[in-house]
N, C-alpha and C positions, 0 to 999 in steps of 0.2 A: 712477628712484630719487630723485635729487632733485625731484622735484615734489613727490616722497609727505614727505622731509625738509622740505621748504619749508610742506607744507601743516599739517605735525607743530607744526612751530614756529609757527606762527600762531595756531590752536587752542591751544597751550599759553600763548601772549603774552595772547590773549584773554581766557582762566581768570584768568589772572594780575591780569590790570586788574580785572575783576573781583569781583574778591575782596580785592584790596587794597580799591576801592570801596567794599562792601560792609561792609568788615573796618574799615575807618578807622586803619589800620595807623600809616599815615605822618603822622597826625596826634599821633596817640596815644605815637609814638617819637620825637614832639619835644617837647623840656624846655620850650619857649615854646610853648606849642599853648593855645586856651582851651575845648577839647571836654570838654564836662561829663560824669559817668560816671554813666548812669542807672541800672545796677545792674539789679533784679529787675521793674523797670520798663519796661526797655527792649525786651520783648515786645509791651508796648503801642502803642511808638512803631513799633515794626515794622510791626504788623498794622496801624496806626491804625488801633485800636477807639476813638481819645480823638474823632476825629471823626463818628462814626457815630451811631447813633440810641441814644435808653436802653433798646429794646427790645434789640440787641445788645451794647450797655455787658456788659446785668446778667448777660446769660449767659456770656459770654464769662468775665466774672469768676467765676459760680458754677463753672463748668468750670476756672477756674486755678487755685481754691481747693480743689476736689475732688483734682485733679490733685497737688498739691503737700502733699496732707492724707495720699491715699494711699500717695505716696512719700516719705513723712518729711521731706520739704522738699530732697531730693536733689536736683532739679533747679532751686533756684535760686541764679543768681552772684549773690552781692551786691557793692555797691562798697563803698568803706572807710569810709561812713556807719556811724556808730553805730548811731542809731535803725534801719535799713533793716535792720542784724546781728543787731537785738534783736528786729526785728521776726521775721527768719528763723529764731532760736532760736525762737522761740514757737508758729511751725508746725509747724517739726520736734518740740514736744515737744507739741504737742496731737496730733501725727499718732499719736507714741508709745501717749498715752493710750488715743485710740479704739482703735486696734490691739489694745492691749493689754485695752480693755474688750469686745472684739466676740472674741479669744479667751478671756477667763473664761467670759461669758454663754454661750458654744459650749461648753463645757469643763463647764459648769454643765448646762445642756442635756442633752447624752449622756450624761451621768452618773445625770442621775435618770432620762432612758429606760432607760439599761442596768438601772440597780437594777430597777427596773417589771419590764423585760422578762426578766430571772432569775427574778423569783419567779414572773413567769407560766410560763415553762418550768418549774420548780421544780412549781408543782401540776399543769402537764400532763403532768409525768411521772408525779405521783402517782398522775392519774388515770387515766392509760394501766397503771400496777399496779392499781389497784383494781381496771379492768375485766376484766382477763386474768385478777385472782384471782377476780372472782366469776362469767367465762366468760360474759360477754353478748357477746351475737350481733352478728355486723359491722353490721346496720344500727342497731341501737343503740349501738356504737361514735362510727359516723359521725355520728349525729345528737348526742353527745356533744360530737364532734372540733369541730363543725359551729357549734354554739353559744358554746363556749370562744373561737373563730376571733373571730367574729362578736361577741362582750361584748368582746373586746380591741379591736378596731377600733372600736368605740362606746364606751367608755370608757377607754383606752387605759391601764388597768389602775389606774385610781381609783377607788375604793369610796365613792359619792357620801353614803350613809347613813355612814357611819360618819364622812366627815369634820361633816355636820351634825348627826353627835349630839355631837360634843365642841366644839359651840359653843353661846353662850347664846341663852336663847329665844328673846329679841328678832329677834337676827341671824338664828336660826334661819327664823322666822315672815319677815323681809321677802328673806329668799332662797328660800323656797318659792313666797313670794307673786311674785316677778320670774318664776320659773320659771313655773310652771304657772296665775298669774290667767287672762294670755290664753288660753292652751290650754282654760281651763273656759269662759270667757266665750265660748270659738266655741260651745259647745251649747249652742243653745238654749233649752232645757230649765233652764240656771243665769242665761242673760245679764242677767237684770231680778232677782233676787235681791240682797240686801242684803249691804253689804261685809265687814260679822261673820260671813255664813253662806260667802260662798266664801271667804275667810280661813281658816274651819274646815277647809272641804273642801281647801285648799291644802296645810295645813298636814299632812293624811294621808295625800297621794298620795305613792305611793310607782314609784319607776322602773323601767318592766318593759321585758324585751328579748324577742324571740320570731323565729326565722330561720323561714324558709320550709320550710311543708307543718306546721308547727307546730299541733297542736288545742291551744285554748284550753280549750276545754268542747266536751262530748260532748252530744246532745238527750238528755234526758231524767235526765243528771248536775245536780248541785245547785251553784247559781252562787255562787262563794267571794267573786267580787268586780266591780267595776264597772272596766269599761278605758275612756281617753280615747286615742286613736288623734293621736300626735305627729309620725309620718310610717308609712309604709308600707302596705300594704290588707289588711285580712279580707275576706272571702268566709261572710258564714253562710247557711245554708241548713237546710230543715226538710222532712222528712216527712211530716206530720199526724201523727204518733206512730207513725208506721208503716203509712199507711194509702197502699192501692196503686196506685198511677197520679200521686202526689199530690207534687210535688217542687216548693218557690220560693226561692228563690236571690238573694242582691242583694249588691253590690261595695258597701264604707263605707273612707272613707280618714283623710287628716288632720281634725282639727276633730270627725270623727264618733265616737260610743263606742255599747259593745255592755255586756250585762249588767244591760240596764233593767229586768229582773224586779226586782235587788235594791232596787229604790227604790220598787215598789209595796208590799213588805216590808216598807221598813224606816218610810214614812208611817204603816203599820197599826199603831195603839198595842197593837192588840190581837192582833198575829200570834205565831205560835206561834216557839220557839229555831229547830224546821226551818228549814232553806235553802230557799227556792222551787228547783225544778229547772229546768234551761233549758227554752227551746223549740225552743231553733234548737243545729245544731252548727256552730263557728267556727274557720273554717281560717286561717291565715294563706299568703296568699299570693304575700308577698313578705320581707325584713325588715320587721320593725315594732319602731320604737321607742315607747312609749306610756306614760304615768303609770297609777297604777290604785290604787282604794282601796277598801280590802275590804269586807267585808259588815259587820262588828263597828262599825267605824271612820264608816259610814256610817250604823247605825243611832243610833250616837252623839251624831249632828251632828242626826239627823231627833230625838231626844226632845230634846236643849237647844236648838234654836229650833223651836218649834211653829207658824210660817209655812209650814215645807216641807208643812205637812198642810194646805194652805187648799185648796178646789176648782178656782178659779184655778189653781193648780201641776198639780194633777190632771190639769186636761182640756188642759194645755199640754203636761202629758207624755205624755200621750197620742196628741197631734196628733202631734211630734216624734220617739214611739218607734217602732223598726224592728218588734218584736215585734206593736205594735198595727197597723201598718202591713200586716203580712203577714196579721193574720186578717183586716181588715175587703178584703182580697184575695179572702182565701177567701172569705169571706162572699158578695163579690158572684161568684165563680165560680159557688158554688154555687146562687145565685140563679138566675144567666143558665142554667146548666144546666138546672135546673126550671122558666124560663120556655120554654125551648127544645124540653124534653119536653114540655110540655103543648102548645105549638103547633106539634107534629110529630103528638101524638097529634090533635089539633083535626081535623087534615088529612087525617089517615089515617080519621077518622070521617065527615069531609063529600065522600073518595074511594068511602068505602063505601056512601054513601046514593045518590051520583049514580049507581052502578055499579046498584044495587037499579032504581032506576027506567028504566033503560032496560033 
C-alpha cells in the first residue's frame, strides 16, 4: 500500500513540474518577471513553424486561418495588444460574414429548386389526370412517366427557349452560337462552311430530348427535321421498303446526325412543299440529348446563302450521309450476289459438259 502511495505521488509531482514548465506559471505570477505575452502567436512559437521551411510556413498558416475563419475566431487568446484585439475582431467578424454568405447562397439555392420542383410535380400531376381522363394504356403511361423523369434531370426544370426568347438578338445569336457552333462543326458535312451560314444554322436549332426505345421517324414517314446527336446513340436501320431477307443497321453517336434526306430537299430550288420521307427508321437506344432544326428552318438557311447548293457540298454530303452510305451497301450486295450467281451458274455449266463427255 505504500509503495502504490509513494509511486501516486511521484507521478503526480512529475505532472506537476511539468506543467508548471510548460505553463510558465511561475513566471507569469511574478510582478518583476520580463516574459513577453505572445498572444495568438504563441501557437507558432509552440509548434516552431517560425523555423521550418516556407513550404510548411504557408500551410500551416492557410490551416490557422481556415481554422479560425470557421470558428468565428473562438479559439484565439489574445494578449492585451490592441492591434493583436483588432486584429482578432476582424476574423471573428469576416468568419461571421462568410457564414452568414454560404447560408444565404444555400437558402437561395433551395429555394429556387423547391419553386422548379412544385411546378414540376404541379404538371405531373396534371398529367397523371389528363391520362386517367383520356384512359391511355399503362405503356403509354410509362413512356409519359419516362420522359417527364428524364427532361427534369436534363434540364432541371428550365425552359431553355423561352428563357432565349426574352433576350435580345444579339445575346441571343452569340449564346446559340457558344451552344451548338462546335456541335455543328463535328459534321462534317458543315465543318468548311462559312461563319454566316452556321450562324444561321445555330441560330435554329432547337433542344431535343428522347429516352430510350424512343422512334424518332418511322421508314417510310416524312422527315420533319434534321437531329445533331449531343450525347446518347440511335440505332437506324432500314428494310429496303419492305423487301424480304433485306435488313442494315448501323449505331451513330455524339458528333453524328440523322435526317439527311432533308438537306437534299431543301438544296433543290426546285422541290416540291412535300417532305421527303425517311429511308431508314430511328430508334434511340439510350438517352439522347441532341439539338435539331427543322425542315422549314433549314430550307430557309439553304435559299439565303446559295453556297449550300454548290456541287462541292453535294458530293461532300454525300460521302458523309448514313443514307448514302447504306445504298451504295446495297449496291455492292447486290452486285456481289449477281457476280456470285453467275459464277455458280458458270460451274454448274462447265460440271455439266465434263459430265457429257465422259
Amino acid at each position: 500500500m505504500d509503495s502504490w502511495i509513494a509511486t501516486g505521488l511521484q507521478i503526480l509531482m512529475t505532472g506537476t513540474i511539468y506543467w508548471s514548465k510548460l505553463s510558465n506559471v511561475s513566471n507569469l505570477c511574478n510582478p518583476d518577471n520580463s516574459f513577453y505575452q505572445f498572444g495568438i502567436y504563441g501557437d507558432a512559437l509552440i509548434s516552431s513553424v517560425t523555423s521550418s521551411s516556407f513550404f510548411n510556413k504557408y500551410f500551416y498558416c492557410l490551416w490557422w486561418g481556415l481554422k479560425n475563419l470557421s470558428s468565428l475566431g473562438q479559439n484565439l487568446s489574445t494578449s492585451t495588444y490592441v492591434g493583436e484585439i483588432v486584429f482578432a475582431i476582424i476574423v471573428a467578424t469576416l468568419g461571421l460574414v462568410l457564414f452568414g454568405l454560404l447560408i444565404g447562397n444555400m437558402q437561395t439555392y433551395l429555394q429556387s429548386v423547391t419553386v422548379r420542383f412544385e411546378e414540376w410535380r404541379s404538371k405531373k400531376t396534371d398529367t397523371e389526370q389528363w391520362m386517367h381522363h383520356r384512359q391511355l394504356p399503362p405503356e403509354l403511361r410509362q413512356s409519359v412517366r419516362k420522359y417527364n423523369e428524364y427532361k427534369w434531370v436534363a434540364t432541371r426544370g428550365v425552359e431553355e427557349e423561352a428563357l432565349l426568347r426574352g433576350l435580345p438578338m444579339d445575346l441571343r445569336r452569340d449564346i446559340k452560337r457558344h451552344l451548338c457552333l462546335d456541335l455543328v462543326r463535328r459534321v462534317p458535312l458543315f465543318d468548311q462552311m462559312e461563319e454566316r451560314m452556321l450562324d444561321a444554322i445555330c441560330e435554329r436549332l432547337k433542344p431535343a430530348l428522347c429516352t430510350q426505345g424512343t422512334f424518332l421517324v418511322r421508314e417510310g414517314d416524312p422527315v420533319n427535321e434534321m437531329v445533331f446527336i449531343l450525347r446518347g446513340h440511335l440505332d437506324p436501320f432500314t428494310t429496303g421498303g419492305g423487301r424480304a431477307g433485306f435488313f442494315n443497321s448501323c449505331r451513330i453517336g455524339p458528333g453524328d446526325f440523322c435526317g439527311e434526306e432533308l438537306v437534299t430537299w431543301a438544296l433543290d430550288a426546285s422541290s416540291s412543299p412535300v417532305l421527303p420521307s425517311s429511308t431508314r427508321t430511328i430508334k434511340a437506344i439510350t438517352e439522347v440529348e441532341a439539338f435539331a432544326i427543322e425542315a422549314e428552318d433549314l430550307k430557309f438557311v439553304a435559299a439565303q446563302y446559295r453556297k449550300l447548293r454548290s456541287k462541292e457540298l453535294k458530293h461532300k454530303f454525300r460521302f458523309y450521309s448514313q443514307q448514302w452510305r447504306t445504298w451504295a451497301a446495297c449496291f455492292i450486295q447486290i452486285a456481289w450476289r449477281r457476280y456470285k450467281k453467275r459464277k455458280d451458274a458458270a460451274a454448274e455449266v462447265r460440271d455439266s459438259v465434263k459430265c457429257r463427255k465422259y
